[in-house]
C-alpha positions in Angstrom: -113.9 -28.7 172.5 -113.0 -27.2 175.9 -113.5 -23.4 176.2 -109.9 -22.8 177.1 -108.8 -24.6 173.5 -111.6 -23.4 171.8 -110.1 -19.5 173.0 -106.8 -20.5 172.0 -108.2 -22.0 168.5 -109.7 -18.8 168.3 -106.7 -16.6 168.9 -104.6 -18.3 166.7 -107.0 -18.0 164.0 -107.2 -14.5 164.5 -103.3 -13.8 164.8 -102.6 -15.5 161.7 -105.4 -12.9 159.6 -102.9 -10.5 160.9 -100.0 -8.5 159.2 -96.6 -10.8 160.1 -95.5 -7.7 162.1 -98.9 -7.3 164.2 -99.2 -11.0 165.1 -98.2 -12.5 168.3 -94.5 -12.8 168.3 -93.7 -16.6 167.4 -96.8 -16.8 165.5 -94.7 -16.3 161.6 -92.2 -18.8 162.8 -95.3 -21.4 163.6 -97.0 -20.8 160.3 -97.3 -19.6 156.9 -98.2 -16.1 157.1 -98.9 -14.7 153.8 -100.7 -11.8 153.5 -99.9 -10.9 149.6 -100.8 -14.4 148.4 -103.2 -14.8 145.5 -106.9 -15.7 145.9 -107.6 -18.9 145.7 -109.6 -20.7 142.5 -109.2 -24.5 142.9 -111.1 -25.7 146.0 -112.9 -29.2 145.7 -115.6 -30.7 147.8 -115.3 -34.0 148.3 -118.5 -35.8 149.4 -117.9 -39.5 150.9 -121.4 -41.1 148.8 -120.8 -44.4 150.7 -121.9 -42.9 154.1 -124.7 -44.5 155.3 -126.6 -42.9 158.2 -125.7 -43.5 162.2 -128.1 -46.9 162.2 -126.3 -48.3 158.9 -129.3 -48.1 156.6 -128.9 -49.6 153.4 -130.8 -47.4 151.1 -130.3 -46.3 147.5 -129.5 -43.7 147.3 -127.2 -43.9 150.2 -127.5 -40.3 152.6 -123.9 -39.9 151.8 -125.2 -39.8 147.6 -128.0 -37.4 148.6 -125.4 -35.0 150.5 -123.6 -35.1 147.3 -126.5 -34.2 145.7 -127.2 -31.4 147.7 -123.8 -30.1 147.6 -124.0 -30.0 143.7 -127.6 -28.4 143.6 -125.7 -25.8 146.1 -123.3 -24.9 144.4 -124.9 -24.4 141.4 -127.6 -22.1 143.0 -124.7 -20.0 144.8 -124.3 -17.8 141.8 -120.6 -17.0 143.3 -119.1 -19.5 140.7 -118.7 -23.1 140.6 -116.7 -25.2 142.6 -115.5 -28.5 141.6 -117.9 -31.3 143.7 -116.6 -34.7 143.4 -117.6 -38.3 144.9 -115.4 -40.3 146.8 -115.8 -43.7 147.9 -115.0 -43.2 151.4 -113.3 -41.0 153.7 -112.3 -43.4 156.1 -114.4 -40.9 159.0 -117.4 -44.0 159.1 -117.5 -43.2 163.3 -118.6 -39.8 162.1 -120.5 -39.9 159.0 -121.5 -38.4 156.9 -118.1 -37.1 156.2 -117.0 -34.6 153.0 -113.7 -32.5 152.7 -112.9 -29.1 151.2 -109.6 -29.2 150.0 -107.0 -27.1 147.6 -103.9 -28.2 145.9 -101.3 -25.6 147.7 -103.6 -25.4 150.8 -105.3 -26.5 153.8 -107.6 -29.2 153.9 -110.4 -29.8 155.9 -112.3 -32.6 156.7 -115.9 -32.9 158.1 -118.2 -35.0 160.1 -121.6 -35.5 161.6 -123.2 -33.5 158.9 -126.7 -33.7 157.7 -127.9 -34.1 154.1 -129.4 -30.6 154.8 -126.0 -29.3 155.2 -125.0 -29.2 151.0 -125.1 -25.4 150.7 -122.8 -25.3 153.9 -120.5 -26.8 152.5 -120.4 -24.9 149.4 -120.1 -21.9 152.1 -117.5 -23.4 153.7 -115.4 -23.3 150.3 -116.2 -20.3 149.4 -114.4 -19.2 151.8 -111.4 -20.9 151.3 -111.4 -18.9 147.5 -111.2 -15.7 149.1 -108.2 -16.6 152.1 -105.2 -14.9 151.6 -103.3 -17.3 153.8 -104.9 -20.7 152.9 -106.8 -21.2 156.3 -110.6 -21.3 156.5 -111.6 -18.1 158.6 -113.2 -19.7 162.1 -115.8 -17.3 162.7 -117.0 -16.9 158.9 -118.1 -20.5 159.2 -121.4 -22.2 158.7 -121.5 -23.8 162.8 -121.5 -27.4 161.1 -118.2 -26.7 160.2 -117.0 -25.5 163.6 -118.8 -28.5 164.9 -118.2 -31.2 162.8 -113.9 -30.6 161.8 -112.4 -33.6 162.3 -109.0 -32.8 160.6 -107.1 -29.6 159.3 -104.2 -30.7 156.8 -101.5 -28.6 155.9 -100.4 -28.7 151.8 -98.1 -30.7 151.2 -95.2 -28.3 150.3 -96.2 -26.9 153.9 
């Protein structure tokens, strides 16, 4: 990302933690701004298991199966409650694997790529984070840097 976006990125994120009469004028009007909203409880991770590695290897278990893996032994070691982990059969992010999304049902989603099998408990992280966000959006500078690196899409709920 270039350092002028990335600031802007970064600014926005920031505005939008804000009361809606501290934030940059315009900012409300752009975006949902809800300060009084309820914690969230129903964030999923969604793991892509048919990710294969960058030179297509074909084992069994597949690296996108042993992410999956890693995400469920994560979260339950986290001891902050669990999270729903789920399998998926693809992603559709194959130019970017290994791909997984953390996602709510009246929230943002975010998808991921170019993680690591070691990244399981940063992805729990990740999430975590999302239970504890006021306005749905996953705070920038609380994340693990895989998920700064490796966003590939933001979603806004549907009922946005």
């Amino acid at each position: 990302m270039q350092p002028e976006l990335q600031r802007y990125v970064l600014e926005m994120e920031d505005n939008m933690a804000l009361e809606p009469d501290e934030a940059t004028p315009g900012v409300s009007e752009l975006f949902d701004v809800r300060t009084d909203a309820p914690k969230l409880h129903n964030v999923s991770i969604l793991v892509c298991s048919t990710c294969r590695n960058k030179e297509g290897d074909e084992t069994s278990p597949t690296p996108g199966e042993r992410l999956f893996s890693a995400v469920c032994d994560a979260n339950g070691a986290s001891g902050q409650g669990l999270l729903q982990v789920s399998s998926v059969e693809c992603l559709g992010n194959c130019n970017r694997r290994l791909s997984a999304a953390i996602a709510t049902s009246d929230c943002w989603t975010y998808v991921f790529g170019d993680l690591q099998i070691e990244n399981g408990a940063d992805l729990v992280a990740g999430a975590h984070l999302m239970t504890d966000t006021p306005n749905g959006l996953m705070p920038w500078r609380d994340r693990p840097q895989c998920l700064k690196k490796g966003m590939v899409a933001r979603i806004p709920p549907l009922k946005f």
